[in-house]
C-alpha positions as CSV (number, residue, x, y, z in Angstrom):
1,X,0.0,0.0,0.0
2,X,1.4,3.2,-1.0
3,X,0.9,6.9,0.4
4,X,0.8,9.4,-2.8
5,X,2.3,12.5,-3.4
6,X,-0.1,15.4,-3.4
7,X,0.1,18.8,-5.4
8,X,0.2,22.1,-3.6
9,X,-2.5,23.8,-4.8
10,X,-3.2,26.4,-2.0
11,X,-4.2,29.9,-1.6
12,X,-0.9,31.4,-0.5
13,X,1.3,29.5,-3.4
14,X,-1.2,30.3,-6.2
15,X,-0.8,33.8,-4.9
16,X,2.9,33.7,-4.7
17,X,3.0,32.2,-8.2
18,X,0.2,34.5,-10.0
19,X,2.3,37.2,-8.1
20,X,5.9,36.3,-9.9
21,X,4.2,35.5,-13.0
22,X,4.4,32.0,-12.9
23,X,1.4,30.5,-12.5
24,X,-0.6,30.6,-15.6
25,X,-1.8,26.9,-16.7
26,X,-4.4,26.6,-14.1
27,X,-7.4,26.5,-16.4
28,X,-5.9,23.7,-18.8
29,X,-9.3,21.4,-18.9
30,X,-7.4,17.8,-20.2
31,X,-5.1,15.7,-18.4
32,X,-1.7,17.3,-20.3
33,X,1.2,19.7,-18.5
34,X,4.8,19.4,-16.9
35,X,4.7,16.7,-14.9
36,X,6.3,13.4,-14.9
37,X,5.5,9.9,-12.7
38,X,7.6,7.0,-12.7
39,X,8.6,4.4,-10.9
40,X,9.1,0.2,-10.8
41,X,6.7,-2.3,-10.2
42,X,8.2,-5.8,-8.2
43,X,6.5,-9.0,-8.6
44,X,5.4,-11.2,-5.6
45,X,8.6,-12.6,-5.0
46,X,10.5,-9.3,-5.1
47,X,11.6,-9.1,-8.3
48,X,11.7,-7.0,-11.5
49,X,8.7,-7.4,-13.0
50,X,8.8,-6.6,-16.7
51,X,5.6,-6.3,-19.1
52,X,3.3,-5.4,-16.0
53,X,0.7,-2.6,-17.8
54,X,0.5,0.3,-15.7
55,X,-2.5,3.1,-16.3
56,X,-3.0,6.3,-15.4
57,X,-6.5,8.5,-15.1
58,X,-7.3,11.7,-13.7
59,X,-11.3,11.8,-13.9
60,X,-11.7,15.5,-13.4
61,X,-9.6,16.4,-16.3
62,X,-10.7,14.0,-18.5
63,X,-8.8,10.8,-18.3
64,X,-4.7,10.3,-19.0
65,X,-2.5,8.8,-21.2
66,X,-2.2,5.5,-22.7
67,X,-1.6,2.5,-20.9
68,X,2.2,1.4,-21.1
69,X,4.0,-1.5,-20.3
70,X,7.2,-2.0,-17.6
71,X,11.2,-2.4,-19.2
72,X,12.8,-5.3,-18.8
73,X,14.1,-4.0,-15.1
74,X,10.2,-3.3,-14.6
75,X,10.7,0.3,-14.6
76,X,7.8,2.9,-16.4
77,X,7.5,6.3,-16.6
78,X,5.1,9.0,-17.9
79,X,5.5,12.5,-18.6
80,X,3.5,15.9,-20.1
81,X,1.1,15.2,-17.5
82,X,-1.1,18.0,-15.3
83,X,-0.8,18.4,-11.5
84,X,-3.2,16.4,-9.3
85,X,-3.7,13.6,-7.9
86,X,-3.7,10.6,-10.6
87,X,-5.3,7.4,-10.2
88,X,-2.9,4.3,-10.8
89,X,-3.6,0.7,-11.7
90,X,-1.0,-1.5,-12.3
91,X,-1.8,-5.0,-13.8
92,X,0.9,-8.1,-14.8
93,X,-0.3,-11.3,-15.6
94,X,-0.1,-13.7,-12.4
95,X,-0.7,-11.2,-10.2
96,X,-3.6,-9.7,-8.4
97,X,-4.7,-5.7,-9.9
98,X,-2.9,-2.9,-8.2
99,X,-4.8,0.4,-7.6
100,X,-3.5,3.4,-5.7
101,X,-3.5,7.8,-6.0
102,X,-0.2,9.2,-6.7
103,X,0.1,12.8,-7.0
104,X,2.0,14.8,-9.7
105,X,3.7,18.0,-9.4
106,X,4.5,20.7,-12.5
107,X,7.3,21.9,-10.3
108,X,9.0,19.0,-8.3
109,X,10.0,16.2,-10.1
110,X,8.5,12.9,-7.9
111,X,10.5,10.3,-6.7
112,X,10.3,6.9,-8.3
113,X,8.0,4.7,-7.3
114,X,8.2,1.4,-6.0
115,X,5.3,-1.0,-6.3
116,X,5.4,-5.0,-5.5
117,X,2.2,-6.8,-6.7
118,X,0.7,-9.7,-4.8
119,X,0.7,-13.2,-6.1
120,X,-2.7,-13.8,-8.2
121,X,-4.7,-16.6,-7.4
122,X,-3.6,-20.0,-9.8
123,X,-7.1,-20.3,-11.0
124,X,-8.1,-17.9,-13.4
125,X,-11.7,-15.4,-12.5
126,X,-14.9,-16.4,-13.8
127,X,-16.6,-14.5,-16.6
128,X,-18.7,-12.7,-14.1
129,X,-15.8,-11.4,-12.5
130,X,-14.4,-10.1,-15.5
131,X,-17.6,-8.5,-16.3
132,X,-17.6,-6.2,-13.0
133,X,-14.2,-5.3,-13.7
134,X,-14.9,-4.3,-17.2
135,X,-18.1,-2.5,-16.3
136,X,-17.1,-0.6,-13.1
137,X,-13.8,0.3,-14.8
138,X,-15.9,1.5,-17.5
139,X,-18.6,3.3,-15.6
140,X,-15.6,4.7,-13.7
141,X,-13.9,6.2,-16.6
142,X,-17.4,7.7,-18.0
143,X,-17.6,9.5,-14.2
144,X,-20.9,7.4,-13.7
145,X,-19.5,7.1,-10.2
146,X,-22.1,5.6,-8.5
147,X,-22.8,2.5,-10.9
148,X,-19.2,1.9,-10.5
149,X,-19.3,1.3,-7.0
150,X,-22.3,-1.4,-7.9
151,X,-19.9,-3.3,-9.6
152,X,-17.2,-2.8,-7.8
153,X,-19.5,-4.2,-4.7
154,X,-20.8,-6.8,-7.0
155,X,-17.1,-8.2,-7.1
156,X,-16.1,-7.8,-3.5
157,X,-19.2,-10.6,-2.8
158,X,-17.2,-12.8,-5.3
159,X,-13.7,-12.1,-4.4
160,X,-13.6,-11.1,-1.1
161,X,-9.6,-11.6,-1.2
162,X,-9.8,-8.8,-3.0
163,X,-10.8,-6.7,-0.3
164,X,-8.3,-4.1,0.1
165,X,-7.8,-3.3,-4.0
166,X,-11.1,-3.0,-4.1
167,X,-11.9,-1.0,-0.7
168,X,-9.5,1.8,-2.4
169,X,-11.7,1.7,-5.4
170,X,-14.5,2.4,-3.8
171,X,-13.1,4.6,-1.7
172,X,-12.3,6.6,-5.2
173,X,-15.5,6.5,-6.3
174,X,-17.6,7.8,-3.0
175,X,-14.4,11.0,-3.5
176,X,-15.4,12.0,-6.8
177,X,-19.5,12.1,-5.8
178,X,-17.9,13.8,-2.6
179,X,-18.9,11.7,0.3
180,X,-16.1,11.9,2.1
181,X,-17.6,10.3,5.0
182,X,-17.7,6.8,3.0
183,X,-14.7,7.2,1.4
184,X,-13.1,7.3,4.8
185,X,-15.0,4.0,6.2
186,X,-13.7,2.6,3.3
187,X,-10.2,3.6,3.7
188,X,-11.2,2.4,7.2
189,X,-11.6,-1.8,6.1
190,X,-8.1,-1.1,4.1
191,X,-6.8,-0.2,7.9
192,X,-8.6,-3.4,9.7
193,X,-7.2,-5.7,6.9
194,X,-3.5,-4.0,7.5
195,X,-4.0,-2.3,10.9
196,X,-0.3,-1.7,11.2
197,X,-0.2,0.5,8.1
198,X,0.8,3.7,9.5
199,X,0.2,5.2,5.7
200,X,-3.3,4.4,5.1
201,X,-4.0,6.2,8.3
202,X,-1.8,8.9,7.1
203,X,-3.6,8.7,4.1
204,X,-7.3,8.9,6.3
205,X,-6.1,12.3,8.1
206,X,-5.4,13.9,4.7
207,X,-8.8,13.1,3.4
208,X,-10.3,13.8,6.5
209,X,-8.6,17.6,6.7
210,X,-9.5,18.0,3.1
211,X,-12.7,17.1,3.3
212,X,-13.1,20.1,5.8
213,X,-13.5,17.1,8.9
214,X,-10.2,19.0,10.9
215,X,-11.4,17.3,14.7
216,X,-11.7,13.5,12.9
217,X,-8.1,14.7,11.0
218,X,-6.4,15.6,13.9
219,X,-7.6,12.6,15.7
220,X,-6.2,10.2,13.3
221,X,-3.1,11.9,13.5
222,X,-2.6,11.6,17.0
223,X,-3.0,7.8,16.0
224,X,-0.3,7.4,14.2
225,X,3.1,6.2,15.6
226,X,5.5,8.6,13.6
227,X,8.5,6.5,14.3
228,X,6.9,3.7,11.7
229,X,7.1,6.3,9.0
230,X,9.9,5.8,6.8
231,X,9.2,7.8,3.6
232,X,9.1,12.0,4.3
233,X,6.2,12.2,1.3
234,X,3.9,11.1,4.0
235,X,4.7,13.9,5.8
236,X,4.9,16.3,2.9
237,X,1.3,15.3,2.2
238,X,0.1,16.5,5.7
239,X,1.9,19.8,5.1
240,X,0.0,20.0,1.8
241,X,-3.4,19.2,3.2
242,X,-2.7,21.7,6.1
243,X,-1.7,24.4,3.9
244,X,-5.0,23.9,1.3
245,X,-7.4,24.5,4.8
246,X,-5.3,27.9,5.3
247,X,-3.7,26.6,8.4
248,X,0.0,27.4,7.2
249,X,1.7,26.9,11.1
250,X,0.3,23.5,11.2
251,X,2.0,22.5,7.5
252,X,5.3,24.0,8.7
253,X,5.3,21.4,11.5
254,X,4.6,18.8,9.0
255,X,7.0,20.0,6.2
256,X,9.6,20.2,8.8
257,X,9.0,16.8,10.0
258,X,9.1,15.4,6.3
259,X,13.0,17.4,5.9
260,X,14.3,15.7,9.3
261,X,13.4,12.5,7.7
262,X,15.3,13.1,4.9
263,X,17.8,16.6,5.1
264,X,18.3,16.8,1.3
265,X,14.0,16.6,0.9
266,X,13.9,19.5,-2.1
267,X,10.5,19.5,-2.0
268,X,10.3,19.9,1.7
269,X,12.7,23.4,1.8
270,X,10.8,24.7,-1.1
271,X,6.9,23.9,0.0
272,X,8.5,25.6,3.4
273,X,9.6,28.1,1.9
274,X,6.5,29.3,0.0
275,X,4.3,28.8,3.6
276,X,7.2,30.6,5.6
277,X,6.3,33.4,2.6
278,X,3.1,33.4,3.0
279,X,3.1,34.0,7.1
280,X,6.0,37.2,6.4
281,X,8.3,34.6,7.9
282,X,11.2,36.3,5.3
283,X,14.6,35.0,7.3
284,X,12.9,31.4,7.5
285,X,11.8,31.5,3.9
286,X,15.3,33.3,3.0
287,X,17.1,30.9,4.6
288,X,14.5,27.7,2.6
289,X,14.8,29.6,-0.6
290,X,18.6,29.5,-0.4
291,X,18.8,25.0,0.6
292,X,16.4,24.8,-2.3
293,X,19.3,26.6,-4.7
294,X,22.5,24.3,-2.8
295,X,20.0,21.4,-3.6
296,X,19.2,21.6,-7.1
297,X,20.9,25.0,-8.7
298,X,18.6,24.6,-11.7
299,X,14.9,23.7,-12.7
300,X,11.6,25.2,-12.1
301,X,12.1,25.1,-8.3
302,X,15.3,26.8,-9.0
303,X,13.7,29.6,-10.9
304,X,11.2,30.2,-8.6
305,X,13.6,30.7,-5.2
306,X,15.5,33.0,-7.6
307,X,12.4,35.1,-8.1
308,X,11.3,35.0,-4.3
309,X,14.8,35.6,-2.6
310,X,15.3,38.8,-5.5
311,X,11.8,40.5,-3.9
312,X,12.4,39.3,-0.5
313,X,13.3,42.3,1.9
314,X,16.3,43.1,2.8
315,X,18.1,41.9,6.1
């Protein structure tokens, strides 16, 4: 189970961006833009799992791309694609359907992804299995939402092993009509099946924040043991939910959290920095602005910091 990389899309960056002229492909209506996902799908037994046909689709723009196949390492990658968060579904014969969000960035380039399917059963599914696949992928894809969940239901009574894929599929489908209520009690049976999995419960407070439910948000957090978290995107994705409900202290906590994790974390400095610029924090977001250019002298992120640290204030 994976914990997905999620676009800042708040208030006080669109600001800072419109501000510096930077921020002018916000009203692009298909899936296309500067962003790039990638990563390398395992199979059961750990290994490199070449062939496996990974898909993206980002319903509120539209759809994605074409479905490609992994290398012979197992290794994939997309690119010219749109901020947001992108639905992935990864599929390799022998091995049981992978679904999951990832989120895309047009200004940080996403680490790689590594995905290990689980062993398929040896049998192969019955007709009327394939048929609620077909048909709830297809309702899915059409944004008929709520007949997608009927099949997706209809297949949970006939694979039940299938529990957690499809849990997260529903789960997607009760987030697009909005019901963030269900979508959580569904990302709640992913967490009884796997009740260690510190990132689905991550995963929980970010919808839960999101979805404008701060007390149920805050609650899961104090759930989660942070020492279990491993990977600072977790974190990161706290920050960003914090910062989209205009609570900018609260995503410096988390952004700072995701850099002790990991010291080089680009991402972390430069989302930092823009909060730190929105609060008139200028020696903090100086100071961010200035580990974003040592990390990675060139590049979007690059350009931006330039632009910021030229109108900051003097010292």
């Amino acid at each position: 189970m994976s914990v997905y990389r999620r676009v800042l899309i708040g208030s006080t960056v669109a600001f800072i961006l419109l501000g510096l002229g930077l921020a002018d492909r916000a009203s692009a209506q298909d899936w296309k833009g500067n962003g790039r996902l990638a990563g390398e799908v395992l199979d059961w037994q750990g290994n490199p799992l070449p062939g496996a046909v990974v898909k993206l689709d980002l319903p509120e723009r539209g759809g994605g791309p074409e479905p490609i196949a992994t290398d012979k390492k197992g290794r994939w990658a997309y690119f010219g694609l749109v901020a947001g968060r992108w639905n992935v579904d990864i599929a390799a014969e022998g091995h049981q359907l992978k679904s999951m969000y990832a989120n895309v960035s047009s200004v940080a380039r996403m680490p790689p992804m590594k995905i290990q399917l689980e062993k398929a059963e040896p049998v192969g599914p019955p007709p009327e299995v394939l048929e609620a696949i077909e048909k709830g992928d297809a309702a899915y894809k059409e944004g008929k939402y709520a007949e997608a969940r009927m099949f997706y239901e209809r297949l949970l009574d006939l694979r039940p092993d299938l529990g957690s894929t499809l849990f997260m599929q529903i789960a997607r489908c009760h987030k697009q009509e909005g019901n963030i209520e269900k979508e959580l009690e569904l990302l709640g049976r992913v967490l009884e099946a796997e009740p260690a999995n510190a990132e689905v419960r991550m995963l929980m407070a970010m919808e839960a924040i999101e979805g404008g439910l701060l007390e149920r948000g805050m609650e899961l957090l104090g759930q989660i043991d942070e020492t279990k978290i491993v990977d600072p995107d977790v974190f990161f994705n706290i920050g960003v939910s914090f910062v989209n409900k205009s609570r900018p202290e609260d995503a410096v906590v988390y952004f700072t959290k995701a850099i002790a994790l990991k010291p080089d974390y680009l991402d972390g400095y430069f989302q930092r920095a823009l909060t730190y610029f929105g609060l008139q924090k200028y020696p903090e977001c100086r100071a961010d602005f200035q580990k974003v250019l040592e990390l990675s002298p060139e590049g979007p992120q690059a350009d931006t910091a330039k632009k910021v640290l030229e109108q900051l204030p003097a010292e």
